[in-house]
C-alpha positions as CSV (number, residue, x, y, z in Angstrom):
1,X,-75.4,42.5,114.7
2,X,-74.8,40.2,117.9
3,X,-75.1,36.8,116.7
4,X,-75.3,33.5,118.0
5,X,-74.1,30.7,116.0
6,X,-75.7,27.4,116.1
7,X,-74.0,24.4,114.6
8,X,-72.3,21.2,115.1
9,X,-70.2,19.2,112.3
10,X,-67.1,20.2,110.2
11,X,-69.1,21.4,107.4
12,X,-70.7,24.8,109.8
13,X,-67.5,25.5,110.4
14,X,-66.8,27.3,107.4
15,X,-70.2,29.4,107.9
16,X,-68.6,30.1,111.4
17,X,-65.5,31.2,110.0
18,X,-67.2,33.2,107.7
19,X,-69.1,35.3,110.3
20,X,-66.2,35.2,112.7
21,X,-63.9,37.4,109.9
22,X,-66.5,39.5,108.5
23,X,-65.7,42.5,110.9
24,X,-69.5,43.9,111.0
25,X,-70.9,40.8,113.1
26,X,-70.0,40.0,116.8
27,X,-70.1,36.1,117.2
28,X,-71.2,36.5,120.8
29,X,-71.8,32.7,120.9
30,X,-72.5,29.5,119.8
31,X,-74.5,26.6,120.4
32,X,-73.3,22.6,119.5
33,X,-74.6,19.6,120.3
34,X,-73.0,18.4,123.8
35,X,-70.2,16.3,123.9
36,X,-70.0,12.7,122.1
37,X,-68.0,9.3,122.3
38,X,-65.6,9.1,119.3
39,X,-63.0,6.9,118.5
40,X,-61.9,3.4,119.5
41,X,-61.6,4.7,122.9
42,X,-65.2,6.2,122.8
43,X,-64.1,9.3,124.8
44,X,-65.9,12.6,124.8
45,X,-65.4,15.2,122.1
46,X,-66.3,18.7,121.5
47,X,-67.9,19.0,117.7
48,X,-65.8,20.4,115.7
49,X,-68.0,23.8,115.8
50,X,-66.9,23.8,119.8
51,X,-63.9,23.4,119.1
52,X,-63.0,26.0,116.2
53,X,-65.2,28.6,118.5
54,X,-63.0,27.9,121.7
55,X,-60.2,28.4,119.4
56,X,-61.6,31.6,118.6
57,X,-61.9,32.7,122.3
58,X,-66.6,32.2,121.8
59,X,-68.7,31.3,124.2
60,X,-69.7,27.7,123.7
61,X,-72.8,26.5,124.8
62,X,-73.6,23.0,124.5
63,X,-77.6,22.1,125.8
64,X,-78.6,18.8,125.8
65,X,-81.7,20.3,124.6
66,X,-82.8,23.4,123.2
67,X,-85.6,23.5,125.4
68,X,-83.5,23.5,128.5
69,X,-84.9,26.4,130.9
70,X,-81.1,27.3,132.0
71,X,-80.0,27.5,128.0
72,X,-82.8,29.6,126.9
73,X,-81.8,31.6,130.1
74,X,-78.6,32.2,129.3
75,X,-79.7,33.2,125.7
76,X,-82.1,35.7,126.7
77,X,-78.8,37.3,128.9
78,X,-77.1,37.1,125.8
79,X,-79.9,39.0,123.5
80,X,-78.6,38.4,120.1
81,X,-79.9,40.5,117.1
82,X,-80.0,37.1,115.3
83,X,-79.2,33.6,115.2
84,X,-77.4,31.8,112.1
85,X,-77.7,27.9,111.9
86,X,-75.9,25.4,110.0
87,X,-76.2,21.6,110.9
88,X,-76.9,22.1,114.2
89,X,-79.0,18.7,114.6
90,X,-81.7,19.2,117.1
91,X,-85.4,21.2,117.1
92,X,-85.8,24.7,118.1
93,X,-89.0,25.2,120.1
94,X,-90.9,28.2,119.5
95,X,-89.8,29.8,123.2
96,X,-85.8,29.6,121.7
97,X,-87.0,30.6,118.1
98,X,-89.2,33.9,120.2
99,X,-85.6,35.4,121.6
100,X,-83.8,36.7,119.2
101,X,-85.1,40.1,117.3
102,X,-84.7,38.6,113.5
103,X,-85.7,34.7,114.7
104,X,-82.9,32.1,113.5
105,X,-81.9,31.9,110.0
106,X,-81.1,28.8,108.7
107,X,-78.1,27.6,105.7
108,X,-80.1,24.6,104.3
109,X,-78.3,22.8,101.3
110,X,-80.7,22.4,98.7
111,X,-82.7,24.8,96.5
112,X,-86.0,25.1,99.0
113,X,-88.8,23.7,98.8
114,X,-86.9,20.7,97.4
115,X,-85.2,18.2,99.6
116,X,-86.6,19.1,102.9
117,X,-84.8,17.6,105.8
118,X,-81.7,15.9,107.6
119,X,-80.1,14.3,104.1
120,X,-80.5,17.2,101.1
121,X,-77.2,16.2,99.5
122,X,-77.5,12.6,99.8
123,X,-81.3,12.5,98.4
124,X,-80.3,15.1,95.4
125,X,-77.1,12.9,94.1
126,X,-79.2,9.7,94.6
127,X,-82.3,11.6,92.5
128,X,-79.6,11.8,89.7
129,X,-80.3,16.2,90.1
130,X,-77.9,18.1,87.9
131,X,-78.3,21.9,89.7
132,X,-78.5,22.0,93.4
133,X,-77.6,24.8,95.6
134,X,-77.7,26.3,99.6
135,X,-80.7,28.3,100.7
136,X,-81.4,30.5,103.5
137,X,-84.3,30.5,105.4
138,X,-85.7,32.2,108.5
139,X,-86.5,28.9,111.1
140,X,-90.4,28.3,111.6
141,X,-91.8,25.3,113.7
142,X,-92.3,23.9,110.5
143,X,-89.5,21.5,108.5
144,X,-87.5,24.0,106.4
145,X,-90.7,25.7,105.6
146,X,-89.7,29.1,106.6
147,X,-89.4,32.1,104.4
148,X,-86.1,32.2,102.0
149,X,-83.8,35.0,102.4
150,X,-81.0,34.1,99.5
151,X,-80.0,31.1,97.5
152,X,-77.3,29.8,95.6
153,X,-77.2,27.0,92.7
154,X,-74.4,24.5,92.4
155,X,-73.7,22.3,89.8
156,X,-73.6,18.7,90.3
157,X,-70.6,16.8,88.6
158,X,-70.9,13.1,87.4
159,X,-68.5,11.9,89.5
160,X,-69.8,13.8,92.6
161,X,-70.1,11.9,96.0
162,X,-72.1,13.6,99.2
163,X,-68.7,14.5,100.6
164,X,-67.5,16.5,97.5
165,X,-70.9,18.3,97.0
166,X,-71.0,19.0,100.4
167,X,-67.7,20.2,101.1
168,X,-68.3,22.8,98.0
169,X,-72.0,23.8,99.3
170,X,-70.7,24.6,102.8
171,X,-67.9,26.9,101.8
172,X,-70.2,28.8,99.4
173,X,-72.9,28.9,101.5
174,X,-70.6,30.3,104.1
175,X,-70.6,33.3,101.8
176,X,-74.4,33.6,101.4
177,X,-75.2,33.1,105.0
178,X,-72.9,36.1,105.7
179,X,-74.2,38.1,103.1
180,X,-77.9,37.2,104.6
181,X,-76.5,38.5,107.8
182,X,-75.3,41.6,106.0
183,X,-79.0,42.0,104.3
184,X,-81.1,41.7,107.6
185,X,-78.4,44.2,108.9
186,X,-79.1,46.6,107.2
187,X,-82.8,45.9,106.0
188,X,-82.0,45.1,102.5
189,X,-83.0,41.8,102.5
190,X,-87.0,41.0,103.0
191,X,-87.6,36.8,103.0
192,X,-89.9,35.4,100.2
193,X,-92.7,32.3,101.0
194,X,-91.5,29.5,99.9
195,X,-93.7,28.4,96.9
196,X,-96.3,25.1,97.5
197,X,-95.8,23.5,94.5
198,X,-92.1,21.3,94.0
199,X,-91.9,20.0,97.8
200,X,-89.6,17.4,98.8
201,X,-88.4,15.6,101.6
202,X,-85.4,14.7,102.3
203,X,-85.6,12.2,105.5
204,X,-82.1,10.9,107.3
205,X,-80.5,8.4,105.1
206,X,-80.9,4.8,106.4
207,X,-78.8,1.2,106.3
208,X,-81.6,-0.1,103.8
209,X,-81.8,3.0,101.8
210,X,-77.6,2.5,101.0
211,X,-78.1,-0.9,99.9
212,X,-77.5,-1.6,96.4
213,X,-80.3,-3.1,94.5
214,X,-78.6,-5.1,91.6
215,X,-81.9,-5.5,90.0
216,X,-81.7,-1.6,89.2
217,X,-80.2,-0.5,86.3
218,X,-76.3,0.4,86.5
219,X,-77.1,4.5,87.0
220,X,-79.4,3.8,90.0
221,X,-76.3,1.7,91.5
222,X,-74.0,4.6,90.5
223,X,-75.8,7.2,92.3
224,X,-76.6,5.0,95.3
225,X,-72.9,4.7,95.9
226,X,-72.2,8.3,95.4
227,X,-75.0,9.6,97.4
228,X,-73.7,7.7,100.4
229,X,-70.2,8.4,100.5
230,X,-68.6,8.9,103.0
231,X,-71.6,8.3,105.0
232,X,-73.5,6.2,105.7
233,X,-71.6,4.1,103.0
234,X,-73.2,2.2,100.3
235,X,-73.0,-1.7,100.9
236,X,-74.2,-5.1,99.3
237,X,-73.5,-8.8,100.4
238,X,-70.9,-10.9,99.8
239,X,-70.9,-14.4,101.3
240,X,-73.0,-13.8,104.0
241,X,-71.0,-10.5,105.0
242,X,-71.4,-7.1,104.0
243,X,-68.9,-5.6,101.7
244,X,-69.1,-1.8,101.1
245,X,-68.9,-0.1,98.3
246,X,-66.7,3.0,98.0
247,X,-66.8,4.0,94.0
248,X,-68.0,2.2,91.1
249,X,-67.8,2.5,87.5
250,X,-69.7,3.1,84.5
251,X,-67.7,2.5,81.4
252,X,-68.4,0.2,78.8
253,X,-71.7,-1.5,78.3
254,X,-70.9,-5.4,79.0
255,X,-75.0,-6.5,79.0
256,X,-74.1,-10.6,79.7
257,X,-74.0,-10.8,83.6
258,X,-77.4,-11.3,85.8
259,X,-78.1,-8.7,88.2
260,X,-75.2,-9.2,90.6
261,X,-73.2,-11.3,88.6
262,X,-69.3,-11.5,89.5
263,X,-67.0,-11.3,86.6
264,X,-63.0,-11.0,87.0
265,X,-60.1,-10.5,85.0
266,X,-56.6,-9.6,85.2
267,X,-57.4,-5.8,86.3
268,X,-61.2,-5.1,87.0
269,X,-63.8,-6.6,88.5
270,X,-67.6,-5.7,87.0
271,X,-70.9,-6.9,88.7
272,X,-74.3,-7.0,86.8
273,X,-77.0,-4.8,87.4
274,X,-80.5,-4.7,85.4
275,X,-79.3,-3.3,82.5
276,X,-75.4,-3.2,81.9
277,X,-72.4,-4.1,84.4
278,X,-70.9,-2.1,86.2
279,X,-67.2,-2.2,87.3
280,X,-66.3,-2.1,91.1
281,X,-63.8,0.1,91.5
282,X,-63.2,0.7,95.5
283,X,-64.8,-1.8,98.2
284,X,-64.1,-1.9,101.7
285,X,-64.7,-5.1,102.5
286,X,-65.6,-5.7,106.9
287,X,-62.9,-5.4,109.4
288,X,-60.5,-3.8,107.0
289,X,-59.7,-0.6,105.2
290,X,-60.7,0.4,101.8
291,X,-59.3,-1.4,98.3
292,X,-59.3,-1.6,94.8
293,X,-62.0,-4.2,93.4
294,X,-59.5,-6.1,91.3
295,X,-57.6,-6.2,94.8
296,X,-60.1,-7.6,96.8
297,X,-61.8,-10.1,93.8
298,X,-58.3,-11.6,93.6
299,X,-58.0,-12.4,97.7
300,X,-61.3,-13.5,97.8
301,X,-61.2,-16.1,95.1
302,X,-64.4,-15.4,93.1
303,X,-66.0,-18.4,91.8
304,X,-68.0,-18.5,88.5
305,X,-71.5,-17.4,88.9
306,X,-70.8,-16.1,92.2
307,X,-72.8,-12.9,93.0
308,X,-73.3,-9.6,95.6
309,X,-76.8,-9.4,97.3
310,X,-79.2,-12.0,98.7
């Protein structure tokens, strides 16, 4: 089939890759997000998507919406069979979802119909879920509602942050998107309804949502921190400032600190949550890069009965 690829950060470009070597698909294009400040310079860059598919000699096309008459244009010119998406980060309208014969078919990173939207890893590792998976999905107007095509379960590991899960979801999902690609091909493949029942949404996550409620038992502050690495980064409050949090552990069961509670010695530093402590074992404190917690507690000089949070 003629395909156009739709996508924008690092983890499509394994999908892309994927399509790009499987020898019965021609990648006649692909569609990004346009160009973006980055860095301390803030100067434009191609997503990595652009870039790997002008590596590759593609097409890139980069509207700054898909509703653009002169995109859709150029699309129609194009006629793809069908059109694969993974992260691309904007809305299809129905006129750009109408041009291509098969409709777009979507690599969404949770088992549909749980953990709808922008965040599925993030909201399944902060849920405390121990299966998730990729799904794909032909795009309707409505959110990840479409019909499902293939899926694929992945096992969530204790130590698990959003990066690590994500990083393994996109390179197997790479395979099943292909393999989705082969099925439609070839008429194989037929997409199932979604069922009603066992909806969820999974909404972008926000500052408030990565702060760290000491009040919470120890797990919930576990999972917080997991879910939001490497981004948007899990973060309480230290002296007025914000001090994030890059990895915290769960070992022992010390019950005598208050919810937020600072206790150090000679090689850890544990904070109290609402049921036992947990120890802090990464922090990035503002301004500066990312150290151990024993590293940080001993520059900063904790004080007894000092705490994190408000």
């Amino acid at each position: 089939m003629k395909l156009v690829f739709a996508g924008t950060p690092e983890v499509a470009v394994p999908a892309l890759d994927a399509l790009i070597a499987s020898g019965r698909h021609e990648v006649a294009a692909v569609v990004t997000r346009p160009d973006a400040p980055a860095g301390r310079g803030r100067r434009l860059v191609a997503s990595p998507v652009a870039q790997r598919a002008e590596e590759a000699g593609i097409e890139v096309l980069k509207p700054a919406r898909p509703r653009d008459e002169d995109f859709q244009a150029r699309l129609r010119e194009i006629a793809p069979d069908c059109c694969p998406v993974v992260a691309y980060g904007a809305i299809l309208p129905k006129s750009a979802l109408d041009i291509p014969r098969h409709g777009w078919v979507n690599l969404h990173f949770s088992l549909l119909p749980a953990w709808r939207g922008a965040a599925p890893v993030q909201h399944s590792l902060m849920a405390g879920d121990t299966v998730t998976g990729a799904s794909t999905f032909r795009i309707e107007e409505g959110l990840d509602s479409g019909p499902v095509f293939g899926v694929l379960t992945e096992e969530v590991r204790p130590t698990d942050t959003s990066g690590d899960l994500l990083t393994r979801l996109a390179f197997a999902g790479a395979g099943l998107l292909a393999a989705t690609m082969d099925g439609i091909e070839d008429g194989t493949l037929r997409a199932v309804p979604q069922p009603a029942e066992g909806v969820s949404l999974a909404p972008k996550i926000t500052v408030e949502d990565a702060r760290v409620d000491w009040t919470a038992p120890a797990l919930r502050a576990d999972r917080v921190v997991r879910g939001c690495h490497p981004a948007p980064g899990a973060w309480t409050v230290f002296r007025g400032e914000r001090l994030k949090l890059v990895s915290v552990g769960l070992a022992g069961d010390r019950t005598d600190l208050a919810p937020g509670e600072l206790a150090v010695s000679k090689n850890s530093v544990h904070v109290g949550t609402g049921s036992h402590a947990v120890e802090l074992l990464w922090v990035q404190p503002q301004g500066k890069k990312p150290m151990r917690g024993a590293d940080w507690a001993r520059g900063v000089r904790i004080a007894p009965g000092e705490r994190l949070g408000p």
